[in-house]
C-alpha positions as CSV (number, residue, x, y, z in Angstrom):
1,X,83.7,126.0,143.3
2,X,82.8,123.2,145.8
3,X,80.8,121.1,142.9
4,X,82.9,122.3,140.1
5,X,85.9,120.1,142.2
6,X,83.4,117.1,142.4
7,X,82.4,117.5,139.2
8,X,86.2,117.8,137.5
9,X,87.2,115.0,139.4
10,X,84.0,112.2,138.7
11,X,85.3,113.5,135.2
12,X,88.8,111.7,135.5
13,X,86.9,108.3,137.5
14,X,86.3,106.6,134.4
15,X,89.6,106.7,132.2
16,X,91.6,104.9,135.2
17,X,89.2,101.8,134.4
18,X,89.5,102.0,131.1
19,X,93.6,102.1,131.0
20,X,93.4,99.1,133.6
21,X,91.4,97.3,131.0
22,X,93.3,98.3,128.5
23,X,96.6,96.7,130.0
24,X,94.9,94.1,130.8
25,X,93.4,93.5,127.4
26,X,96.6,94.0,125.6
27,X,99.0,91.5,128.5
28,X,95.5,88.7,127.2
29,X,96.0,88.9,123.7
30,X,100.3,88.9,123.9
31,X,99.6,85.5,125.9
32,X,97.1,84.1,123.8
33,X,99.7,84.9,120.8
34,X,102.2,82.6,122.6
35,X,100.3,80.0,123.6
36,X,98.9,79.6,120.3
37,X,102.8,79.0,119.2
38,X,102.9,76.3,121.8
39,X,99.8,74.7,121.2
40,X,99.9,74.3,117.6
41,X,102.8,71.8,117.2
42,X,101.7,69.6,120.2
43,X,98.1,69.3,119.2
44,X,99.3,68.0,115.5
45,X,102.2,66.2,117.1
46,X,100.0,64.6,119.6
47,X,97.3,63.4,117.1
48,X,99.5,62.2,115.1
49,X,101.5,59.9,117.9
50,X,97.8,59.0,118.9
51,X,97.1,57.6,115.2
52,X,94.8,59.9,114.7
53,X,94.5,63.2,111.6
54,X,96.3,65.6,112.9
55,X,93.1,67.9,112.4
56,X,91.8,66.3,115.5
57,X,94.4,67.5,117.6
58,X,93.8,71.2,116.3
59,X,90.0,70.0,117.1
60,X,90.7,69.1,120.8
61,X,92.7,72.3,121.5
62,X,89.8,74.5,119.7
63,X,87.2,73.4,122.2
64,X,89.8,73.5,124.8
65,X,90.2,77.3,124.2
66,X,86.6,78.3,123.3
67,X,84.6,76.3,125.4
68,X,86.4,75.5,128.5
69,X,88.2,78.2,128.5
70,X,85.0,80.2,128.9
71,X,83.9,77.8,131.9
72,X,85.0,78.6,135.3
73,X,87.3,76.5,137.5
74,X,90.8,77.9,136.9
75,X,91.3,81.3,135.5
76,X,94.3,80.7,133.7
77,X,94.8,76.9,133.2
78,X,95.1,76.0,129.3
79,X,93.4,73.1,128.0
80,X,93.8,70.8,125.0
81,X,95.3,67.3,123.5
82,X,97.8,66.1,126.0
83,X,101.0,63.6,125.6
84,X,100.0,61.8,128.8
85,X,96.8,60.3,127.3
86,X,98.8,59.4,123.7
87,X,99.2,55.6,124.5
88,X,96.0,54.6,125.8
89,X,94.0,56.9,122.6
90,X,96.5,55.0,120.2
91,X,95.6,51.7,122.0
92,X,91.9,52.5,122.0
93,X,92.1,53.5,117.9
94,X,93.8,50.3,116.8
95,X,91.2,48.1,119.5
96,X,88.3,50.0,118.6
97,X,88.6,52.0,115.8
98,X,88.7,55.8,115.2
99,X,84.6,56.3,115.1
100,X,84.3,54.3,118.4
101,X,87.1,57.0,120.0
102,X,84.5,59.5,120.0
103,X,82.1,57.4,122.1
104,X,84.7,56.4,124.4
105,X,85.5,60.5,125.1
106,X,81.8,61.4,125.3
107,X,81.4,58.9,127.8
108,X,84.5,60.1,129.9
109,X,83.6,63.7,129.7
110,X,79.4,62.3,131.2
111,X,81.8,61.2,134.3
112,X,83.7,64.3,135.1
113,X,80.5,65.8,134.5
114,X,78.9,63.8,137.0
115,X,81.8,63.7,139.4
116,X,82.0,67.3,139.3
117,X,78.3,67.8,140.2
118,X,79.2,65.5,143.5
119,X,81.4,67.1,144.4
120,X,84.6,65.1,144.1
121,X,86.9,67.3,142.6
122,X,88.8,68.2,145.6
123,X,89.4,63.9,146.1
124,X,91.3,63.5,143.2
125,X,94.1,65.4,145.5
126,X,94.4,62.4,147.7
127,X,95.8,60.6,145.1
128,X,99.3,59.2,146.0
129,X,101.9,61.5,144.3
130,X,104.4,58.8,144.2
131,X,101.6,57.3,142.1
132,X,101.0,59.9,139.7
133,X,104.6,60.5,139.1
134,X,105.2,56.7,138.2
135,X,101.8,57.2,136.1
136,X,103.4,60.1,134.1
137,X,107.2,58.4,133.9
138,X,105.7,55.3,132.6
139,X,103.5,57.4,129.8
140,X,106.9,59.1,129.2
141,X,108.8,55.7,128.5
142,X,106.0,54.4,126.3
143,X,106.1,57.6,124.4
144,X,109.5,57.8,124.0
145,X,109.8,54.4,122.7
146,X,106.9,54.5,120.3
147,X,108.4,57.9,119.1
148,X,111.6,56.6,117.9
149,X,110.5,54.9,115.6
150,X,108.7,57.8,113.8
151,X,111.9,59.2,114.5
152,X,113.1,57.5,111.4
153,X,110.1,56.7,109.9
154,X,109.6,53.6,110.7
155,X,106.0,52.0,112.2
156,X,106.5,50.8,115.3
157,X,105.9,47.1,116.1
158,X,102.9,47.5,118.6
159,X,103.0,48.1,122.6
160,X,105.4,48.8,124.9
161,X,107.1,45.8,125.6
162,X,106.9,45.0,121.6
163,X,108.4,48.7,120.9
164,X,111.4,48.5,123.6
165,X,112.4,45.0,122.3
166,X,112.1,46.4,118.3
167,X,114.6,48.9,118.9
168,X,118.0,46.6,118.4
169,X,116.3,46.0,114.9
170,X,115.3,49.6,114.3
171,X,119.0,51.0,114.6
172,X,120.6,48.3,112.4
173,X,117.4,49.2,109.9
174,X,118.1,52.9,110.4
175,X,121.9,52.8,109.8
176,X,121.4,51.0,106.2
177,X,119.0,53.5,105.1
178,X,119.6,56.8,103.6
179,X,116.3,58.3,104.4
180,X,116.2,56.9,107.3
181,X,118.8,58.5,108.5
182,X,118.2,61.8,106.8
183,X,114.8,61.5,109.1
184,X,116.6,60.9,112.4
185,X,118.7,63.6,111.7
186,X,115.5,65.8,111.0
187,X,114.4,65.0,114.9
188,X,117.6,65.0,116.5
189,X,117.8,68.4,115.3
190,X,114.5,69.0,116.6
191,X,115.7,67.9,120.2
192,X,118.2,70.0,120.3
193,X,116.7,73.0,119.6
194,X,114.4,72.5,122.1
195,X,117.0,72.0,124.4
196,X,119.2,74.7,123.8
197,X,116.2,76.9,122.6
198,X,115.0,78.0,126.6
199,X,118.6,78.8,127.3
200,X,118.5,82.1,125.0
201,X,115.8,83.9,127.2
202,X,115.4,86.6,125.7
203,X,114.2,85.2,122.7
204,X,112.6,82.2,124.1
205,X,110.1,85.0,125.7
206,X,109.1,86.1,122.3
207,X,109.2,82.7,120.0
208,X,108.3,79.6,121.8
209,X,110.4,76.6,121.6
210,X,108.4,74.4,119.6
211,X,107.7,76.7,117.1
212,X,111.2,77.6,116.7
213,X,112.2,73.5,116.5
214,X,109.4,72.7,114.3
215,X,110.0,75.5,111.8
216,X,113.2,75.4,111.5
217,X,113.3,71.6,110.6
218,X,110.8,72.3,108.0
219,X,112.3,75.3,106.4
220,X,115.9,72.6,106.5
221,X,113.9,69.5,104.5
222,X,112.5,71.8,102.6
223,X,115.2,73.5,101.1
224,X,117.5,70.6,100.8
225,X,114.4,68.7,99.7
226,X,114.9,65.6,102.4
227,X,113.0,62.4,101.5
228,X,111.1,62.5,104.7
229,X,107.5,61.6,105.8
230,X,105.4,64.7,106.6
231,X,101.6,65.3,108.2
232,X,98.7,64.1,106.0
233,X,96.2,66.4,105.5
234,X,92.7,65.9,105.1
235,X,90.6,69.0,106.4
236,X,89.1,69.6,109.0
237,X,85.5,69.5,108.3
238,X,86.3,66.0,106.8
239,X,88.0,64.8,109.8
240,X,85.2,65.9,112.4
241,X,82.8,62.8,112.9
242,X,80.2,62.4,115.5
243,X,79.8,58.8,116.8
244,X,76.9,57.0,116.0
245,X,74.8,54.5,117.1
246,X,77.3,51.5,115.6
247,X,80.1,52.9,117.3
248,X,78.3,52.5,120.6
249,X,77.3,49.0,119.9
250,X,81.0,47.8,119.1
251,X,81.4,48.9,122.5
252,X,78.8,46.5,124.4
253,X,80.0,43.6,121.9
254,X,81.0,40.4,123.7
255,X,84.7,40.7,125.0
256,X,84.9,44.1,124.6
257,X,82.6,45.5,127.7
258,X,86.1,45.0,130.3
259,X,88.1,46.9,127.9
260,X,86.0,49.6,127.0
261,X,85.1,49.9,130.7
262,X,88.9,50.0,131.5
263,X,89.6,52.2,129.0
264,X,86.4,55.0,129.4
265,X,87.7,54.5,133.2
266,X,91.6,55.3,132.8
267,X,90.3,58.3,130.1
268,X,88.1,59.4,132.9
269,X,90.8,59.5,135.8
270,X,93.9,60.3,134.4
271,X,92.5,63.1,132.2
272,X,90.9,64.9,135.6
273,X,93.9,63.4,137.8
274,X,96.2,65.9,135.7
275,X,94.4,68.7,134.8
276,X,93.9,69.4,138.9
277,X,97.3,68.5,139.3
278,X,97.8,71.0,136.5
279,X,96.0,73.0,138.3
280,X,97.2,73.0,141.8
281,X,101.0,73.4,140.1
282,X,99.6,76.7,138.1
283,X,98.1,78.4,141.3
284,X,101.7,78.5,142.1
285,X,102.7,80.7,139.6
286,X,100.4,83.7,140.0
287,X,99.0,85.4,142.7
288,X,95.3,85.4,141.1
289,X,92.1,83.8,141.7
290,X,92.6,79.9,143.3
291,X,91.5,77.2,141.2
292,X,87.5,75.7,142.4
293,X,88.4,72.1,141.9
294,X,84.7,70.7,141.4
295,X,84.1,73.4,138.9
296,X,87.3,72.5,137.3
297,X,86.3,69.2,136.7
298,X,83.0,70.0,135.3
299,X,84.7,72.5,132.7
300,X,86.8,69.5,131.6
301,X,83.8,67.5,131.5
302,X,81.9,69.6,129.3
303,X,84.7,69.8,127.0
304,X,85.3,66.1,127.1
305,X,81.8,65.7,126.2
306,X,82.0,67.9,123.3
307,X,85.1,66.5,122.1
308,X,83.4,63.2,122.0
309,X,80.2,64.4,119.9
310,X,83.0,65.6,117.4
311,X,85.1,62.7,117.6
312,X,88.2,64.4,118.4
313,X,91.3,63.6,121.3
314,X,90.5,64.0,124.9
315,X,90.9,66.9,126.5
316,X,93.6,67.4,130.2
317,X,94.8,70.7,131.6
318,X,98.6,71.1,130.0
319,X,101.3,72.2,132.2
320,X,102.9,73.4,129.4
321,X,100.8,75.4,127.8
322,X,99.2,76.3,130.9
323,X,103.2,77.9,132.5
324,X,103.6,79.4,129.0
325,X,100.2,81.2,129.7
326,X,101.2,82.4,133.2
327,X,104.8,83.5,132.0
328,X,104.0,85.5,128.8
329,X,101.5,87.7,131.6
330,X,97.9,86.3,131.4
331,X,96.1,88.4,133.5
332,X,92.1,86.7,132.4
333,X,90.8,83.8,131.0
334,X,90.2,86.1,127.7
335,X,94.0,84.5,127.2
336,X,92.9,80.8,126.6
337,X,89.8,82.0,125.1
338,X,91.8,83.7,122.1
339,X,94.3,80.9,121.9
340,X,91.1,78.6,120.6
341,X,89.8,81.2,118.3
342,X,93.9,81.4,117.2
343,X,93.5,77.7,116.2
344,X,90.4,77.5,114.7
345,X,91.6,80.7,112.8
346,X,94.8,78.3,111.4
347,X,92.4,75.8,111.1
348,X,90.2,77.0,108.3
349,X,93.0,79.4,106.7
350,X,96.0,77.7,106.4
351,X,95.1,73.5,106.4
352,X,97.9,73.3,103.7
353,X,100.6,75.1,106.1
354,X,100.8,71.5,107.9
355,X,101.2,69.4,105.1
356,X,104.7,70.6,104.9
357,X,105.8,69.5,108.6
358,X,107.7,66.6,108.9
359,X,106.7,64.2,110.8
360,X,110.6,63.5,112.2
361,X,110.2,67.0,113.6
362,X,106.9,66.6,115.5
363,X,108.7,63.1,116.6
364,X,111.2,65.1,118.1
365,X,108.8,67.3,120.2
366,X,107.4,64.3,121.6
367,X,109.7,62.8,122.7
368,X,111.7,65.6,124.1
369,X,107.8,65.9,125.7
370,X,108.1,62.6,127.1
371,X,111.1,63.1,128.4
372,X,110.2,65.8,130.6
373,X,107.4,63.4,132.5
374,X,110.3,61.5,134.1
375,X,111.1,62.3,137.7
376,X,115.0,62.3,136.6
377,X,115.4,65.1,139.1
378,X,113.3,64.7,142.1
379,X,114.3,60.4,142.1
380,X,117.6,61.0,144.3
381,X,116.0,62.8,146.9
382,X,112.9,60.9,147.1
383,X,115.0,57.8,147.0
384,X,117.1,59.2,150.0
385,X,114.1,60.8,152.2
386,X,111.0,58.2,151.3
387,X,112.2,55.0,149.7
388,X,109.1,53.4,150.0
389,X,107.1,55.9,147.7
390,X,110.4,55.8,145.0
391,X,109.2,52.1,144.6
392,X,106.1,52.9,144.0
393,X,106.7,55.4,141.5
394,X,109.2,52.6,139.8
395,X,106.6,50.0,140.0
396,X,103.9,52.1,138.5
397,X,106.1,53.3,135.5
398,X,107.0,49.5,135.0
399,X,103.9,48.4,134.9
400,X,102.3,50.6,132.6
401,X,105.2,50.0,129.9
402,X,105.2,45.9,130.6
403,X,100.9,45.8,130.5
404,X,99.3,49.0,130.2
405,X,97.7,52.4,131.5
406,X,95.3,51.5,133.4
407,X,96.9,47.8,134.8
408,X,99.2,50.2,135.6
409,X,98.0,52.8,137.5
410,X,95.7,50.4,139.4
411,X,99.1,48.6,140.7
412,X,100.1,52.3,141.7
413,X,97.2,53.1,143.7
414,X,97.3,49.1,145.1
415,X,100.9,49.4,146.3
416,X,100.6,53.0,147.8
417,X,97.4,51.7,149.8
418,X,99.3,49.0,151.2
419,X,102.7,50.6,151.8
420,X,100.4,53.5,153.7
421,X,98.6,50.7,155.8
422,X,102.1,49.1,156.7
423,X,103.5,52.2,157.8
424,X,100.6,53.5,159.9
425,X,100.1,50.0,161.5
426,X,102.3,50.5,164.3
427,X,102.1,48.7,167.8
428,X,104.4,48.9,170.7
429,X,103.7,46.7,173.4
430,X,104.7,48.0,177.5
431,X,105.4,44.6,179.6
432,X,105.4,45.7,183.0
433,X,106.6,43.0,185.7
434,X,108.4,41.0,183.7
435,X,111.4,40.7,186.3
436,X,109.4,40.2,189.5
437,X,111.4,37.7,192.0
438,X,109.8,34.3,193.1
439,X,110.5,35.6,196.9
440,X,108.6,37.8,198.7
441,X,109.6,41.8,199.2
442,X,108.4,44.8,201.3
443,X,105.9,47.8,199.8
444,X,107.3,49.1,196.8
445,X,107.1,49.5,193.0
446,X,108.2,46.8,190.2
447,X,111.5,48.8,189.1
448,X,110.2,48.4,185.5
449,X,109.5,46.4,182.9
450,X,110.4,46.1,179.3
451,X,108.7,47.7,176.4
452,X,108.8,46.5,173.1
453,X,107.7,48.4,169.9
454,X,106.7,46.4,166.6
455,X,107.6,48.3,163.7
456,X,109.8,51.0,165.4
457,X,112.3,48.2,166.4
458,X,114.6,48.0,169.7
459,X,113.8,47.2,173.3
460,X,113.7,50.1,176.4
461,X,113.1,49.6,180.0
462,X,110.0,51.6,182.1
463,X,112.3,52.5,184.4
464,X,114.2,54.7,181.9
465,X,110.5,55.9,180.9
466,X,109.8,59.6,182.2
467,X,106.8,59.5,184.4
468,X,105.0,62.0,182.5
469,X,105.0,59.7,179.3
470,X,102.9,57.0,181.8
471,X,99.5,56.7,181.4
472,X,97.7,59.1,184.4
473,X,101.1,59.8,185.8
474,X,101.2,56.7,187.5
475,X,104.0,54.0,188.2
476,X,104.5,51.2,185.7
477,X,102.2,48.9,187.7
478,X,99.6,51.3,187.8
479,X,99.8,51.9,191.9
480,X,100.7,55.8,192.3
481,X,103.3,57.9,192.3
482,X,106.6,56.8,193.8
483,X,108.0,59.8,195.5
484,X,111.6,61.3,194.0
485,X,113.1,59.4,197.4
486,X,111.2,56.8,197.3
487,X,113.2,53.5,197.1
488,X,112.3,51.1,193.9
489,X,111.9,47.7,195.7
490,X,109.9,45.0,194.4
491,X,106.9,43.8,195.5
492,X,104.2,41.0,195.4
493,X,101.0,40.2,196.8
494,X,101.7,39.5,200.1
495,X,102.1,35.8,199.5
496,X,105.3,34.9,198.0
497,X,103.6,34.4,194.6
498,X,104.7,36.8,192.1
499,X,102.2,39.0,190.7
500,X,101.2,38.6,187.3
501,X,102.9,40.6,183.9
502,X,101.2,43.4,182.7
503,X,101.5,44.0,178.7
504,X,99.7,46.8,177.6
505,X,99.1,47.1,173.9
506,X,99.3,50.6,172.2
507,X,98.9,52.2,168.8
508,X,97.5,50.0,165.9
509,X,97.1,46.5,165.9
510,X,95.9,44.9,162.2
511,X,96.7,41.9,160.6
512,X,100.1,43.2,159.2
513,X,101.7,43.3,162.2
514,X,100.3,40.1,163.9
515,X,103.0,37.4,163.4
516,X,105.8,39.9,164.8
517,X,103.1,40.8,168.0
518,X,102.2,36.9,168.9
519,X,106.1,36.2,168.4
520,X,106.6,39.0,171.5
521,X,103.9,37.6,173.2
522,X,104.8,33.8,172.8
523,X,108.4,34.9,174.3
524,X,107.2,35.6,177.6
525,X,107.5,33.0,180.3
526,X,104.9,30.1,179.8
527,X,105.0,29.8,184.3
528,X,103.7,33.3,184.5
529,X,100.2,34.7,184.8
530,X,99.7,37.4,182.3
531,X,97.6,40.1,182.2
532,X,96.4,41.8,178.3
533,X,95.4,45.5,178.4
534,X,94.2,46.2,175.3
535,X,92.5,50.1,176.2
536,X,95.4,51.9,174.6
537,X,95.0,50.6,171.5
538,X,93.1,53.4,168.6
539,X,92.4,50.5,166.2
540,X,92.2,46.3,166.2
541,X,91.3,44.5,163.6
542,X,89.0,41.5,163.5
543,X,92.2,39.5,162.4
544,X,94.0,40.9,165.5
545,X,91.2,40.2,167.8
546,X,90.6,36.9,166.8
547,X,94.4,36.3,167.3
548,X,94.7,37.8,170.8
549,X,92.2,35.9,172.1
550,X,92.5,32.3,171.3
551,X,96.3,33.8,172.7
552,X,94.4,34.9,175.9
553,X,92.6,31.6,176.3
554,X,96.1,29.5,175.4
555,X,97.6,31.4,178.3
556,X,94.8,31.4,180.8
557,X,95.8,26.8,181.1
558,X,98.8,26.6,182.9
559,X,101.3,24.2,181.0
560,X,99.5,21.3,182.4
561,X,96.0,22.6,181.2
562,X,94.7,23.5,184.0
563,X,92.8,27.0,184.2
564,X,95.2,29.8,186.4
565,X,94.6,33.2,185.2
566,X,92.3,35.2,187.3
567,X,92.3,38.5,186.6
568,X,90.5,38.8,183.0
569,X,92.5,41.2,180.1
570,X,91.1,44.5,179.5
571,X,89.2,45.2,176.6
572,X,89.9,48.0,174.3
């Protein structure tokens, strides 16, 4: 009976498995299902704001899915053609050409590679997030501005600057023109429904928003049979080519080494930049396997570097597909995975299917894209709580529309450096003695001195000081304890001279606070010996050094130049 019961019940073992696998399998392929939705209308809307065939887009998201989605790094983080990179791929096409983009996205996808294999994936999380934000509010504003324009199909006048200054012109152009308004109308719609779209829950669970937006405005012009621009198609086969060995060259061509440099560069950081953000933000939303940053950032390289041998878009982590993922129940990577074999399936199928989309409608989802990368919600309470990073994030976003990406971002990163070496360069200086009387006293202490702090602002006297915050628990002048009945008399040495200051310098002295330390030091009385402790200081910079000595030897001549300081400063 005994090994009938074992027996019976190693039976039942293997069909628990199987029904876990089974749920899980079936929760993969309902996500994959909606992601796909999601990912088709941005990875043709994307290639075509990056002045690219829209094939490429469908390329990027293929390799995305099948390839790096196979990789590990994070388990459920969904790759493919992102907005954020749109500007600088359309300013790379129309400097380099589109044969030369591949080269540019092989090379970027060698460096995460490279940087992955090093180990720097976990870095890339130091990055200023005042930075990053400005990065993405500034692609946002770019986008948005270019996308109006194929809003009412119209080509937009050039960069940024160019685009925001064209758009007086555009709305008196759009208002005298029947298709053009027909076209803006097509988009607004678009917007809308995107909008409102998330609101019905229930249904936005089962039909992405996108989908439903970009359908819907394509069912409209074509039934009412709106004279409005829609995708060129070429196929996809057509569309895929491999850089060569000319499209390398152009690269290495006189005046163009900077800007391919700068451009390989800003592909490189901002593409791994925000697919580990992406990442870091996703691990939020499920309680599965953490994301392993360096692998991460080798999975995008390796897709990167395929993308490039196919000449397709660059490759980031999407937040947007990547939530979708996570919210329709993802349980595996198998989800991403099927979303690529989803696309290439469209691909080859049904090519024809997006030569019916308008282009106003895929205007429409980028720009309501772009308008969820600016910080509209979290800018009051940074503003409020940390001004100084809210003008960083302003002065990133402006410079990236007034120049570009990477001019951009590098101001970013400059400005949060120096805002972070401002704020942690503080330096309070404890003069002790300052108020000693010319005549001569019995025993006692100094009743305090002064102490000043640069950068935190205000004066306070020792004597108000809590022993236990002095150094060794000793008095202000550094003699012992004074006992709780102890009387706080003044003294001197015995002479009728009065002893000399004490300033003791603490925290961090560099160059950025110098001019407010010398003024503090330059106040004290010129008649006074004065005595520099420098030991409590954790940092001095040459600049600082430098300063407070030639200061040390100024004060060690009396006013008539003659030598009167004895007692040397102490070195930190």
């Amino acid at each position: 009976m005994r090994k009938f019961r074992v027996a019976r019940q190693r039976s039942f073992r293997p069909s628990i498995p199987s029904r876990q696998a089974l749920s899980v399998w079936r929760a993969d392929v309902t996500a994959s299902l909606v992601v796909f939705l999601v990912a088709v209308p941005l990875c043709v809307g994307v290639a075509v704001a990056s002045g690219v065939p829209a094939e490429l887009g469908l390329v990027t998201g293929i390799v995305g899915g099948l390839l790096t989605g196979l990789l590990p790094g994070s388990s459920l983080q969904v790759s493919g053609p992102a907005a954020g990179l749109t500007v600088l791929v359309y300013e790379a096409v129309q400097e380099y050409g589109l044969g030369t983009l591949g080269a540019l996205v092989l090379i970027a996808g060698v460096l995460q590679l490279a940087m992955g294999a090093l180990r720097l994936g976990r870095w890339f999380r130091a990055i200023s997030v005042a930075v990053v934000q400005g990065m993405l509010a500034g692609i946002g504003l770019v986008l948005i501005a270019g996308q109006l324009y194929a809003l009412a199909d119209a080509k937009a006048p050039g960069g940024g600057p160019a685009n925001l200054g064209g758009l007086p012109k555009l709305a008196a152009d759009t208002a005298g023109s029947g298709a053009s308004l027909a076209a803006l109308a097509v988009g607004a719609g678009t917007i809308v429904l995107l909008v409102l779209w998330p609101k019905w829950r229930r249904a936005a669970r089962v039909v992405p928003a996108p989908l439903v937006a970009v359908a819907l405005a394509t069912a409209v012009v074509w039934m009412l049979e709106l004279p409005v621009a829609r995708v060129e198609v070429a196929g996809l086969l057509e569309v895929v080519q491999p850089p060569g060995g000319a499209d390398f060259l152009r690269l290495t061509e006189a005046g163009a080494v900077a800007g391919a440099l700068g451009t390989v560069l800003a592909f490189t950081l901002i593409a791994s930049a925000e697919s580990l953000f992406s990442a870091a933000a996703v691990d939020r939303l499920h309680d599965g396997p953490r994301t392993d940053y360096d692998r991460e950032l080798m999975a995008q390289g390796a897709g990167n570097t395929v993308c490039g041998l196919l000449g397709a878009l660059p490759m980031t982590a999407v937040i947007v597909r990547s939530a979708a993922n996570v919210h329709a129940g993802a349980r595996t990577k198998a989800s991403r995975v099927l979303h690529g074999a989803w696309l290439l399936l469209f691909a080859v199928a049904f090519p024809a299917a997006l030569g019916v989309v308008p282009l106003a409608a895929l205007a429409g989802v980028l720009v309501h894209a772009g308008g969820k990368l600016l910080p509209v919600k979290q800018w009051r309470p940074l503003w409020r709580e940390h001004r100084g990073e809210a003008v960083v994030l302003a002065a990133t976003a402006v410079a990236i529309v007034a120049t570009n990406m990477f001019e951009g971002v590098l101001l970013g990163l400059l400005m949060a450096v120096a805002k972070s070496a401002w704020e942690t360069s503080h330096v309070h200086l404890e003069i002790v003695g300052l108020d000693e009387p010319a005549a001569p006293a019995t025993g006692g202490d100094t009743a305090g001195g002064v102490a000043a702090g640069l950068g935190t602002g205000g004066l306070r006297t020792d004597g108000d000081r809590p022993d236990g915050d002095r150094p060794d628990g000793d008095r202000p002048d550094g003699h012992g304890t004074r006992g709780p009945d102890e009387p706080a008399t003044r003294r001197t040495d015995g002479s009728g001279a009065r002893r000399p200051i004490l300033v003791r310098a603490l925290g961090h002295a560099t160059f950025l606070r110098l001019p407010k330390l010398l003024d503090q030091l330059e106040a004290l009385p010129k008649d006074r010996e004065i005595q520099l402790d420098l030991s409590g200081l954790r940092h001095l910079d040459h600049a600082c050094a430098a300063a407070l000595g030639n200061w040390e030897e100024q004060q060690r001549r009396g006013p008539d130049g003659t030598t009167r300081q004895k007692t040397p400063s102490i070195a930190p």
